[in-house]
PyMOL commands that place a pseudoatom at each C-alpha (Angstrom):
pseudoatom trace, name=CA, resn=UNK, resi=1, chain=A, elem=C, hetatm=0, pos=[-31.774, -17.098, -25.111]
pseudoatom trace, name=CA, resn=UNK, resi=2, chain=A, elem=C, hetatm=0, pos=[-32.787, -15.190, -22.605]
pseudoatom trace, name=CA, resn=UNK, resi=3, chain=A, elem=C, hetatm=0, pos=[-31.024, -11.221, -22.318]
pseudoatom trace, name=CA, resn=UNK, resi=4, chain=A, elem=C, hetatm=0, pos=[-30.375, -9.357, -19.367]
pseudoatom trace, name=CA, resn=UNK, resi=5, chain=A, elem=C, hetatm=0, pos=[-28.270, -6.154, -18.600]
pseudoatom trace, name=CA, resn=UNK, resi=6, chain=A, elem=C, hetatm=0, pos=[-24.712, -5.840, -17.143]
pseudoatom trace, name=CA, resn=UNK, resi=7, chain=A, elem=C, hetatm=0, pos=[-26.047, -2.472, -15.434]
pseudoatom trace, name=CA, resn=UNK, resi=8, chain=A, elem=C, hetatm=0, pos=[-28.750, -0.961, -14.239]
pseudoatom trace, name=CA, resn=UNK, resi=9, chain=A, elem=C, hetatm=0, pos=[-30.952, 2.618, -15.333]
pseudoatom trace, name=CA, resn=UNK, resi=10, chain=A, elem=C, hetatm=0, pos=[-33.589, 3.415, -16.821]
pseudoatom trace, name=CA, resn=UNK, resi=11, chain=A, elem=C, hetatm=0, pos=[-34.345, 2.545, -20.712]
pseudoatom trace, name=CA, resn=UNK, resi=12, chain=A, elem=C, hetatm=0, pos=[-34.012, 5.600, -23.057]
pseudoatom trace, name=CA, resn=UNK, resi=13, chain=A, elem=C, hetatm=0, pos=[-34.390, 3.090, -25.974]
pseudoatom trace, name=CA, resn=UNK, resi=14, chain=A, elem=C, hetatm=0, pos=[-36.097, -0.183, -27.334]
pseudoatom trace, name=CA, resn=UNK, resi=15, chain=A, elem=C, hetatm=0, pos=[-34.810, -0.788, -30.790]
pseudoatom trace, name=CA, resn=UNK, resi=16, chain=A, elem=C, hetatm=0, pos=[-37.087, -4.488, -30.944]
pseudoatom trace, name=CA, resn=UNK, resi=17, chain=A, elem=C, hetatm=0, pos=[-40.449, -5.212, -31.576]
pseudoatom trace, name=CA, resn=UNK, resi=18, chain=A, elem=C, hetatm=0, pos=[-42.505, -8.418, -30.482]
pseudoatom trace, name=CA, resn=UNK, resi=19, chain=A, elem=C, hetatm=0, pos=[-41.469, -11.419, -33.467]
pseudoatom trace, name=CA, resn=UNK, resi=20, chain=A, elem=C, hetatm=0, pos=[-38.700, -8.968, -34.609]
pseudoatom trace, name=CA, resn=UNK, resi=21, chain=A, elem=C, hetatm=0, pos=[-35.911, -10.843, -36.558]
pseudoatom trace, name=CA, resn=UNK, resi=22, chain=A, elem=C, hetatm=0, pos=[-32.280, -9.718, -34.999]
pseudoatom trace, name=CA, resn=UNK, resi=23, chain=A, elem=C, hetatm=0, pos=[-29.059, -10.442, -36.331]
pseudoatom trace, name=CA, resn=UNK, resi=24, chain=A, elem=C, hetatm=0, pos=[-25.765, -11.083, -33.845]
pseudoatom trace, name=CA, resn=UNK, resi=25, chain=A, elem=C, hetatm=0, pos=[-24.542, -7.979, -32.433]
pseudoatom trace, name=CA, resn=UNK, resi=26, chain=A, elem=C, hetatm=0, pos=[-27.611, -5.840, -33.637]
pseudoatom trace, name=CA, resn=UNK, resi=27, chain=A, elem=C, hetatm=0, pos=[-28.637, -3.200, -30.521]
pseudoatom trace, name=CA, resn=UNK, resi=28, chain=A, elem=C, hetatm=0, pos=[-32.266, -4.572, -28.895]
pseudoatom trace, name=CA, resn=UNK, resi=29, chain=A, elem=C, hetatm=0, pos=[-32.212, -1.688, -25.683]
pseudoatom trace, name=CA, resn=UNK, resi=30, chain=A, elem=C, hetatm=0, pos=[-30.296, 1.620, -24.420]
pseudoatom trace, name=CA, resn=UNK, resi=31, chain=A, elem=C, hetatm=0, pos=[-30.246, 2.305, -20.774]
pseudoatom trace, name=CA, resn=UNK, resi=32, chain=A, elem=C, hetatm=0, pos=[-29.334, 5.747, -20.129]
pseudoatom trace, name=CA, resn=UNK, resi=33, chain=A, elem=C, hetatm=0, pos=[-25.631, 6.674, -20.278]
pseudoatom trace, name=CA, resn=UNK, resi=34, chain=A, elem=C, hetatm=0, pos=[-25.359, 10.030, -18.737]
pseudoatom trace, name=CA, resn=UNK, resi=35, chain=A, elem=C, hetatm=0, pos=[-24.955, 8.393, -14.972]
pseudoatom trace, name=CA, resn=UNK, resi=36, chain=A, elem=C, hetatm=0, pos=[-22.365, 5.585, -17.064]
pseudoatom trace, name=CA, resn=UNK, resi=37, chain=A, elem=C, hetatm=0, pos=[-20.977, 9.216, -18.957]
pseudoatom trace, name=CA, resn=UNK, resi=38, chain=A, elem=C, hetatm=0, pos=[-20.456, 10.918, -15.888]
pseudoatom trace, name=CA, resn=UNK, resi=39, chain=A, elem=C, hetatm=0, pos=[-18.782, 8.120, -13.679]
pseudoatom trace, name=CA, resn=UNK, resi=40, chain=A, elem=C, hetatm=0, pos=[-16.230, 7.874, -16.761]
pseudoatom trace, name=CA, resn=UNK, resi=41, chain=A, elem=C, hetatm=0, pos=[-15.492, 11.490, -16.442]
pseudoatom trace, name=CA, resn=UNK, resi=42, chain=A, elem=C, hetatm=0, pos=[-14.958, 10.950, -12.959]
pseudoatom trace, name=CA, resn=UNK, resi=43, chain=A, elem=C, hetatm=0, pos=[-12.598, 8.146, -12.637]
pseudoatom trace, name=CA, resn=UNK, resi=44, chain=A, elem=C, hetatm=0, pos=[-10.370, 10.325, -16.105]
pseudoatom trace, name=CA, resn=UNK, resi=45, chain=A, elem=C, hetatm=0, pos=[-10.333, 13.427, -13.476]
pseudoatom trace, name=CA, resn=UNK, resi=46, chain=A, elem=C, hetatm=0, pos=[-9.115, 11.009, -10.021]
pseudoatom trace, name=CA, resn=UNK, resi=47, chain=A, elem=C, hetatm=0, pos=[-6.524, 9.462, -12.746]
pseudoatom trace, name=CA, resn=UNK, resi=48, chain=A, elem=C, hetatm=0, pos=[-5.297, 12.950, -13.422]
pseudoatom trace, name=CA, resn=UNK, resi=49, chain=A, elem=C, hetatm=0, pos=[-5.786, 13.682, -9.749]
pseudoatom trace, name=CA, resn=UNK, resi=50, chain=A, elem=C, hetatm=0, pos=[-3.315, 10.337, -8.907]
pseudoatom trace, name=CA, resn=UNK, resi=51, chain=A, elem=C, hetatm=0, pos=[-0.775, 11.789, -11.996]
pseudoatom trace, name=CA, resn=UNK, resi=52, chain=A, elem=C, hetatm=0, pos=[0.138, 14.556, -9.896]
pseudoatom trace, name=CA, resn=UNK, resi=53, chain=A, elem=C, hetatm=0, pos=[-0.124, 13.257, -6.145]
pseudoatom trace, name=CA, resn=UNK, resi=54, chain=A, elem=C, hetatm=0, pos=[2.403, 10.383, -7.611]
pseudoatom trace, name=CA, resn=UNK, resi=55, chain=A, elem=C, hetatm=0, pos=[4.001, 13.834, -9.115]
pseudoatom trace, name=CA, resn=UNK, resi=56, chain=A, elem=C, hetatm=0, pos=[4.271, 15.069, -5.713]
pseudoatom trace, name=CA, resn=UNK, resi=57, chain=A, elem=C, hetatm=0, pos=[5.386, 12.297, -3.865]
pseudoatom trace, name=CA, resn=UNK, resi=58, chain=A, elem=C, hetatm=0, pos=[8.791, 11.568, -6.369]
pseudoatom trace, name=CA, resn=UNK, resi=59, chain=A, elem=C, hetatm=0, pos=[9.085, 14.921, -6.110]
pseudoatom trace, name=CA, resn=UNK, resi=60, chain=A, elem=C, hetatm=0, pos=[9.295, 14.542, -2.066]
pseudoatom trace, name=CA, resn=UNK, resi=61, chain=A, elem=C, hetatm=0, pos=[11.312, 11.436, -2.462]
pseudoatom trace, name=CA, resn=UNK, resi=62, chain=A, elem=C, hetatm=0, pos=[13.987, 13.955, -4.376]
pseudoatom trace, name=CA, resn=UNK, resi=63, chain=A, elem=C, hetatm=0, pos=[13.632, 16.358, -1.568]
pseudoatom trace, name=CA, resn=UNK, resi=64, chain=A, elem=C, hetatm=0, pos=[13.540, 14.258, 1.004]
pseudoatom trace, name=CA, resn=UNK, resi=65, chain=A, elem=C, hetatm=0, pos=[17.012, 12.685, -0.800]
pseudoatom trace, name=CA, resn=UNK, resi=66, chain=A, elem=C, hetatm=0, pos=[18.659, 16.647, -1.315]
pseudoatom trace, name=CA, resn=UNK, resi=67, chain=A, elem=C, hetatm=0, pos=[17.756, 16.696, 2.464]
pseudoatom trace, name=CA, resn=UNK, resi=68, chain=A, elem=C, hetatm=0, pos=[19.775, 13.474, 3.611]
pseudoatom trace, name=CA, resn=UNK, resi=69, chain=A, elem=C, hetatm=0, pos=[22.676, 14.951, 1.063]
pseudoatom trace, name=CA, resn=UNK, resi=70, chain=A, elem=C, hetatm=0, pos=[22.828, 18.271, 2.970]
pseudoatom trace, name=CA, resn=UNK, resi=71, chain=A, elem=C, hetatm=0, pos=[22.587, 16.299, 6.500]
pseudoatom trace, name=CA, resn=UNK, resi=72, chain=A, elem=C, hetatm=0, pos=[25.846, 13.751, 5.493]
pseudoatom trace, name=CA, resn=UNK, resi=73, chain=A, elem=C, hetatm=0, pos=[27.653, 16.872, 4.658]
pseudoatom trace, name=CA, resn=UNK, resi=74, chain=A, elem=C, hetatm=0, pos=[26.809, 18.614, 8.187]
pseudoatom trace, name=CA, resn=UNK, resi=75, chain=A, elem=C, hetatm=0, pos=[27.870, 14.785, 9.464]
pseudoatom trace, name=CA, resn=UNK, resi=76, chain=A, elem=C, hetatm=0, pos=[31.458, 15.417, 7.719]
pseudoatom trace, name=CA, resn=UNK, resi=77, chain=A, elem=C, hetatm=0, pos=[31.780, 18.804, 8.585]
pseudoatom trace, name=CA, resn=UNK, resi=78, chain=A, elem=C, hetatm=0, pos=[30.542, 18.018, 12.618]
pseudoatom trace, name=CA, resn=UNK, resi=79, chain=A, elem=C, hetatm=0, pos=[33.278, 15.033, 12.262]
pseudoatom trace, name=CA, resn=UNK, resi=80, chain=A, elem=C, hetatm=0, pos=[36.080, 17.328, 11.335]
pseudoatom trace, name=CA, resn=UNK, resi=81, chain=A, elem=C, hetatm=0, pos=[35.348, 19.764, 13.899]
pseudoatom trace, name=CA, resn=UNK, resi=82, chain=A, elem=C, hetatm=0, pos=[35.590, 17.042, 16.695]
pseudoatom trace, name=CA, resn=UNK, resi=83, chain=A, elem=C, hetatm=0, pos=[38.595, 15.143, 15.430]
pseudoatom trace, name=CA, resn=UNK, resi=84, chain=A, elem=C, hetatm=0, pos=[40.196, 18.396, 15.301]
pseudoatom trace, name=CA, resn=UNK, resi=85, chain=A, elem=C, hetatm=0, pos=[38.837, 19.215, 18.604]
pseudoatom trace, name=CA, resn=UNK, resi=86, chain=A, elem=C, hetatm=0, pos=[39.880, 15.608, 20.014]
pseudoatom trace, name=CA, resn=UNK, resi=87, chain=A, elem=C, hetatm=0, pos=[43.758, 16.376, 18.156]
pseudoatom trace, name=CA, resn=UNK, resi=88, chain=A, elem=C, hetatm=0, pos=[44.213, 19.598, 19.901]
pseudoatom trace, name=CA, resn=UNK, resi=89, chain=A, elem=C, hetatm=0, pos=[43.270, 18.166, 23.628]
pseudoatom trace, name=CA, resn=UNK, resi=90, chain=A, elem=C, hetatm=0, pos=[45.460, 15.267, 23.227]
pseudoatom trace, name=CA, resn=UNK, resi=91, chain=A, elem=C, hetatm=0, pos=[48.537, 17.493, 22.089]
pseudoatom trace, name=CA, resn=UNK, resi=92, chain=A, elem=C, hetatm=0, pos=[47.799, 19.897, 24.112]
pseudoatom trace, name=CA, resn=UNK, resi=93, chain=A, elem=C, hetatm=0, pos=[44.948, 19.368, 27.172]
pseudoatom trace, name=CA, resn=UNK, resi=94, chain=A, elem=C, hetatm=0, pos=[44.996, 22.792, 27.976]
pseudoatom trace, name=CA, resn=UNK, resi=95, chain=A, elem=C, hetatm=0, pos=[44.371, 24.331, 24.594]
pseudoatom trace, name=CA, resn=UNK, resi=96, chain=A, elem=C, hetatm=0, pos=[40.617, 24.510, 24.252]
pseudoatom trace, name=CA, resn=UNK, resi=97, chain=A, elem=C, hetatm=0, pos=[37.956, 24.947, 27.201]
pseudoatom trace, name=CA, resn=UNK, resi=98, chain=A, elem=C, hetatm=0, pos=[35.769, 22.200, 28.463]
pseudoatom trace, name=CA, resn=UNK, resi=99, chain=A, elem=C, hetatm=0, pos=[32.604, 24.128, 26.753]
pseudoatom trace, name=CA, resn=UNK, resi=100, chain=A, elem=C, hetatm=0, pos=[34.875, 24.209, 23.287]
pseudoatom trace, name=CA, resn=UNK, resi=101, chain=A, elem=C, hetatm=0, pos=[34.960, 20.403, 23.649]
pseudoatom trace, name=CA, resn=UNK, resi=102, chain=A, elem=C, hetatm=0, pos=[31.205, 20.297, 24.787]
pseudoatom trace, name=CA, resn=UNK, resi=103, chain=A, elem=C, hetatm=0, pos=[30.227, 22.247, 21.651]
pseudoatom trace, name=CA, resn=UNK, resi=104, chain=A, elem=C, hetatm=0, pos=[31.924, 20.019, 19.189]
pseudoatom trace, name=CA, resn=UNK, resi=105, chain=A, elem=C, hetatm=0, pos=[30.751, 16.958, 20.844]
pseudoatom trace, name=CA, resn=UNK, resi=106, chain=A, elem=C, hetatm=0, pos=[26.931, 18.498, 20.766]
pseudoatom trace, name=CA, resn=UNK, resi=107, chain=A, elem=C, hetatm=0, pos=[27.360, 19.393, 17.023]
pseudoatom trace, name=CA, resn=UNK, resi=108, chain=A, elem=C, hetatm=0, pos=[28.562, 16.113, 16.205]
pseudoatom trace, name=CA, resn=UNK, resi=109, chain=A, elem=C, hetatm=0, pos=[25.492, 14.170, 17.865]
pseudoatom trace, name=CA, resn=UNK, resi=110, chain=A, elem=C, hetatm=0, pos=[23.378, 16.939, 16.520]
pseudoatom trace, name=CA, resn=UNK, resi=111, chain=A, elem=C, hetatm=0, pos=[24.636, 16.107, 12.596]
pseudoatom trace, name=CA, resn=UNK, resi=112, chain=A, elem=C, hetatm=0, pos=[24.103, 12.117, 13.272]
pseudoatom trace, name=CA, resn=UNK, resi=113, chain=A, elem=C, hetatm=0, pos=[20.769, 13.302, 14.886]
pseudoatom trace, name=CA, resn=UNK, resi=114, chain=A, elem=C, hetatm=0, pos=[19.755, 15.174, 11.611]
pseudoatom trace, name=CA, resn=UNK, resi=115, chain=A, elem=C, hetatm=0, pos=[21.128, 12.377, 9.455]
pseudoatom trace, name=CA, resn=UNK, resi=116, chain=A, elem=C, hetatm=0, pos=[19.260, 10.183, 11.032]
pseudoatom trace, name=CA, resn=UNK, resi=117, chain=A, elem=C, hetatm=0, pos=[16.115, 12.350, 10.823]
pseudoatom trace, name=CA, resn=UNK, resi=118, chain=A, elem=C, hetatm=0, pos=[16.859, 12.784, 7.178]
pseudoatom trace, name=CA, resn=UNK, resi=119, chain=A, elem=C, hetatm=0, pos=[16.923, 9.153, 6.753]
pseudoatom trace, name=CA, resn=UNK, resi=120, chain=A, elem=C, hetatm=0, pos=[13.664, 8.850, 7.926]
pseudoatom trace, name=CA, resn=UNK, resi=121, chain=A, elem=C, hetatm=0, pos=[12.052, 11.499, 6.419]
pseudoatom trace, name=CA, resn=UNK, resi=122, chain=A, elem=C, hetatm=0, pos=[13.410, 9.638, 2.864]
pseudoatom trace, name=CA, resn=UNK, resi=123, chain=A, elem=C, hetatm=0, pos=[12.067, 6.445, 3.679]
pseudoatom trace, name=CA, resn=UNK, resi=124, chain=A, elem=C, hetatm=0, pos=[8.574, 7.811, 4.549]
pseudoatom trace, name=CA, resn=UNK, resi=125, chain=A, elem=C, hetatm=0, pos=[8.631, 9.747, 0.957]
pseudoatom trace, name=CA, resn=UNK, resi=126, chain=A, elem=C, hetatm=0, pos=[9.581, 6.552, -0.804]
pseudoatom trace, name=CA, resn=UNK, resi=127, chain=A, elem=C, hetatm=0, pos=[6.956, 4.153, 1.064]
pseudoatom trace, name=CA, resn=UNK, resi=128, chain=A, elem=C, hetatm=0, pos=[4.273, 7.371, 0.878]
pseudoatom trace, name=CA, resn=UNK, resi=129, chain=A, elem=C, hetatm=0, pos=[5.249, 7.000, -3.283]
pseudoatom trace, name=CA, resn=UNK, resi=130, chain=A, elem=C, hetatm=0, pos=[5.163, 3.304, -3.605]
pseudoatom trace, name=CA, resn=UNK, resi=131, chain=A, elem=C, hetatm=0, pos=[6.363, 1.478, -6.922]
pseudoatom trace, name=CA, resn=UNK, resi=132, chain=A, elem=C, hetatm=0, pos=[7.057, 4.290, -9.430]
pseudoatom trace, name=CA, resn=UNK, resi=133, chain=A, elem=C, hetatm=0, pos=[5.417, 4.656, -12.716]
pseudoatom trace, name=CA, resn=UNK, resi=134, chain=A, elem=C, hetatm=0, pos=[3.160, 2.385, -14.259]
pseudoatom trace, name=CA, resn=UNK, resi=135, chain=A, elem=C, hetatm=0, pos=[3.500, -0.533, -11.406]
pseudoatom trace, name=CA, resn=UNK, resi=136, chain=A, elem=C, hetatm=0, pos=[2.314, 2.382, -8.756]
pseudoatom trace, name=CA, resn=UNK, resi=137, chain=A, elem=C, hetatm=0, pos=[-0.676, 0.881, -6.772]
pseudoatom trace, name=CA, resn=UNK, resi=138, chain=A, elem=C, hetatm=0, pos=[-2.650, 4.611, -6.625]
pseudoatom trace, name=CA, resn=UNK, resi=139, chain=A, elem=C, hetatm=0, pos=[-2.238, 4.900, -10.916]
pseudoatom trace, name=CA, resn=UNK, resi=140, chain=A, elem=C, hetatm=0, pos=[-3.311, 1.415, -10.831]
pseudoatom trace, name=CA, resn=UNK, resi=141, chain=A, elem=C, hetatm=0, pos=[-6.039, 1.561, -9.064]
pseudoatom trace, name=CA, resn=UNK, resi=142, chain=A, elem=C, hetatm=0, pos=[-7.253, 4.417, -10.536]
pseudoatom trace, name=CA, resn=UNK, resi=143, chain=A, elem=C, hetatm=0, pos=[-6.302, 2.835, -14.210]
pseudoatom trace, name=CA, resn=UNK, resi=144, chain=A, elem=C, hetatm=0, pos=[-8.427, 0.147, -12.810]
pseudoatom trace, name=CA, resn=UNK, resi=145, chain=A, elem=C, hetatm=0, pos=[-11.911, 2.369, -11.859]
pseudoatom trace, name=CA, resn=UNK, resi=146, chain=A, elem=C, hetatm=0, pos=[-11.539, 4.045, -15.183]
pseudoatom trace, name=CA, resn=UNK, resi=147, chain=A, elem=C, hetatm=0, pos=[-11.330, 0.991, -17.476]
pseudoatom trace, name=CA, resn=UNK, resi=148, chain=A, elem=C, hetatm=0, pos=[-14.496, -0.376, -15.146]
pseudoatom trace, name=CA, resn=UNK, resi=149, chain=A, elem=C, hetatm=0, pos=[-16.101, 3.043, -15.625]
pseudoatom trace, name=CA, resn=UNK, resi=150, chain=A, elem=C, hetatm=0, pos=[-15.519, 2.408, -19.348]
pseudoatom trace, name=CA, resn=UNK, resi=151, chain=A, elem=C, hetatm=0, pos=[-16.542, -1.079, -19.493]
pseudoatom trace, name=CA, resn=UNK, resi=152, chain=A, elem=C, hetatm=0, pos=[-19.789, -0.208, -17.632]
pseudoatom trace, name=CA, resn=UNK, resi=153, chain=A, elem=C, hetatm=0, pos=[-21.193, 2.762, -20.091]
pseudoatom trace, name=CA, resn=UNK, resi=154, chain=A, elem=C, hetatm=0, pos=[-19.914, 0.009, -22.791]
pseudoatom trace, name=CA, resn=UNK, resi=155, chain=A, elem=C, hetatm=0, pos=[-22.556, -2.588, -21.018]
pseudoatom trace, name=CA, resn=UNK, resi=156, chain=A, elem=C, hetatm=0, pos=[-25.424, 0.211, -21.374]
pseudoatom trace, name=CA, resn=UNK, resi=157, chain=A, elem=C, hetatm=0, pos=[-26.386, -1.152, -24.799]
pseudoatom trace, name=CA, resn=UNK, resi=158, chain=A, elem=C, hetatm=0, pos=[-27.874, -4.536, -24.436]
pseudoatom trace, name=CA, resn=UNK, resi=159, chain=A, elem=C, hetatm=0, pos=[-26.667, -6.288, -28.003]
pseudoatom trace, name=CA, resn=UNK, resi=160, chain=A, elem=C, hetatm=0, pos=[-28.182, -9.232, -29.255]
pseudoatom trace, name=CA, resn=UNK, resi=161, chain=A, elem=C, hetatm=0, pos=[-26.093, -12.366, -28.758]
pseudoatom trace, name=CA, resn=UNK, resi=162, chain=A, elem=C, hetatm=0, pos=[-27.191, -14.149, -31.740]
pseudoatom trace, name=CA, resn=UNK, resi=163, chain=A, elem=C, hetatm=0, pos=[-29.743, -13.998, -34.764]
pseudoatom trace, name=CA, resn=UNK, resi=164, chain=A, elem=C, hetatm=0, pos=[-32.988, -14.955, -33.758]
pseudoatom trace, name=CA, resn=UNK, resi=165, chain=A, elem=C, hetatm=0, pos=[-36.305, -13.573, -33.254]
pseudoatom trace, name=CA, resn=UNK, resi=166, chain=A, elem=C, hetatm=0, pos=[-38.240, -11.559, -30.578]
pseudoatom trace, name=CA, resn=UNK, resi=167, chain=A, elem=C, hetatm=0, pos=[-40.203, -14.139, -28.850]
pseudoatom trace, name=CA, resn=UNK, resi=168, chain=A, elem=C, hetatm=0, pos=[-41.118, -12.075, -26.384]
pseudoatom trace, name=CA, resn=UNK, resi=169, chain=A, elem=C, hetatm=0, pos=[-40.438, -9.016, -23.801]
pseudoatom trace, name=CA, resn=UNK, resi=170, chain=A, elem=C, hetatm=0, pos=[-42.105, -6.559, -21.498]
pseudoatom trace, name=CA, resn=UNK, resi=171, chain=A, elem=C, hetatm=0, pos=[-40.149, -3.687, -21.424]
pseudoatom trace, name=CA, resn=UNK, resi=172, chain=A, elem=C, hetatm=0, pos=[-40.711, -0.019, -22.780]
pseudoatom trace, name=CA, resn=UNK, resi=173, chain=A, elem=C, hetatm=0, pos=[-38.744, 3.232, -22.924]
pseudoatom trace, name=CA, resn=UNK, resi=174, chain=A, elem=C, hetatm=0, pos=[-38.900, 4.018, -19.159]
pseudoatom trace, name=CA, resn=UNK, resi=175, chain=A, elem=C, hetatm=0, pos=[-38.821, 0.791, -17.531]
pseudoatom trace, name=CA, resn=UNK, resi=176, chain=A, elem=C, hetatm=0, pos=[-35.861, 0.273, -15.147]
pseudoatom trace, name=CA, resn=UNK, resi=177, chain=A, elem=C, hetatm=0, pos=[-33.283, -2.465, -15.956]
pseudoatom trace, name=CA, resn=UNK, resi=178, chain=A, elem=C, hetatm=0, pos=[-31.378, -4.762, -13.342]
pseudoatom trace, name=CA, resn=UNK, resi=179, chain=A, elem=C, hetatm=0, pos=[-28.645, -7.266, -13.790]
for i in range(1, 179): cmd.bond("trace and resi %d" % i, "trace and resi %d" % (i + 1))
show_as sticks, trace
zoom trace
């Protein structure tokens, strides 16, 4: 049965010997870990790193929604004004200037402006966030790298598949491995 490794580096050890017997899951090489070692490390620091920017981004997505709370209340307030505006002119036309009427109109379209803005601004939070928690595509993604990072210092000990013997091999400490 011929053995090859699931990653590449350079050997650090050769536990077999020519007509060596093996038994099933005994260790025949060691390719060096420390590049396998430090990717792991890596992909554990960008899953922290996605932890907080998915942090960041609910916390947006509550800001963003405190925002669009403020801006309705502005709406109601703006509303009020006018129809109180619009109640005085029609009981009385000459009551309140044409620049009185002007400025409650303005604030009015300025609220449904900012309400509208606000909106926005909470949509772009919640598709900038994505699925929340463990269905996020960033946390899995970078679940994803880590368990690969795993899986590939795991594959830097070639284990024998069966028991059998050492028919031969041409490999030493030093010799690079391939897939």
């Amino acid at each position: 049965t011929p053995v090859v490794p699931r990653v590449a580096g350079y050997l650090t050890e050769v536990d077999v010997r020519l007509h060596s017997i093996v038994e099933e899951h005994d260790r025949m090489f060691l390719i060096d870990q420390r590049p396998y070692e430090i990717a792991v490390m890596q992909a554990e620091a960008n899953l922290d790193a996605v932890g907080q920017q998915v942090g960041a981004q609910t916390a947006s997505v509550k800001s963003a929604t405190a925002q669009l709370g403020v801006a309705k209340a502005q709406l109601d307030r703006a509303q009020r004004n006018f129809a109180r505006t619009q109640t005085i002119l029609d009981n009385n036309p000459g009551a309140l200037s044409q620049a009185d009427k002007d400025r409650a109109e303005t604030a009015l379209d300025q609220a449904l402006e900012r309400v509208a803005s606000a909106e926005a601004n909470l949509q772009r939070s919640k598709e900038q966030l994505g699925a929340e928690g463990p269905e996020n595509a960033q946390f899995r993604f970078a679940v994803a790298a880590l368990e690969q990072a795993q899986l590939d210092l795991a594959f830097t000990e070639i284990i024998a598949p069966d028991r059998g013997i050492i028919e031969s091999f041409n490999v030493s400490v030093g010799y690079y491995a391939q897939p």
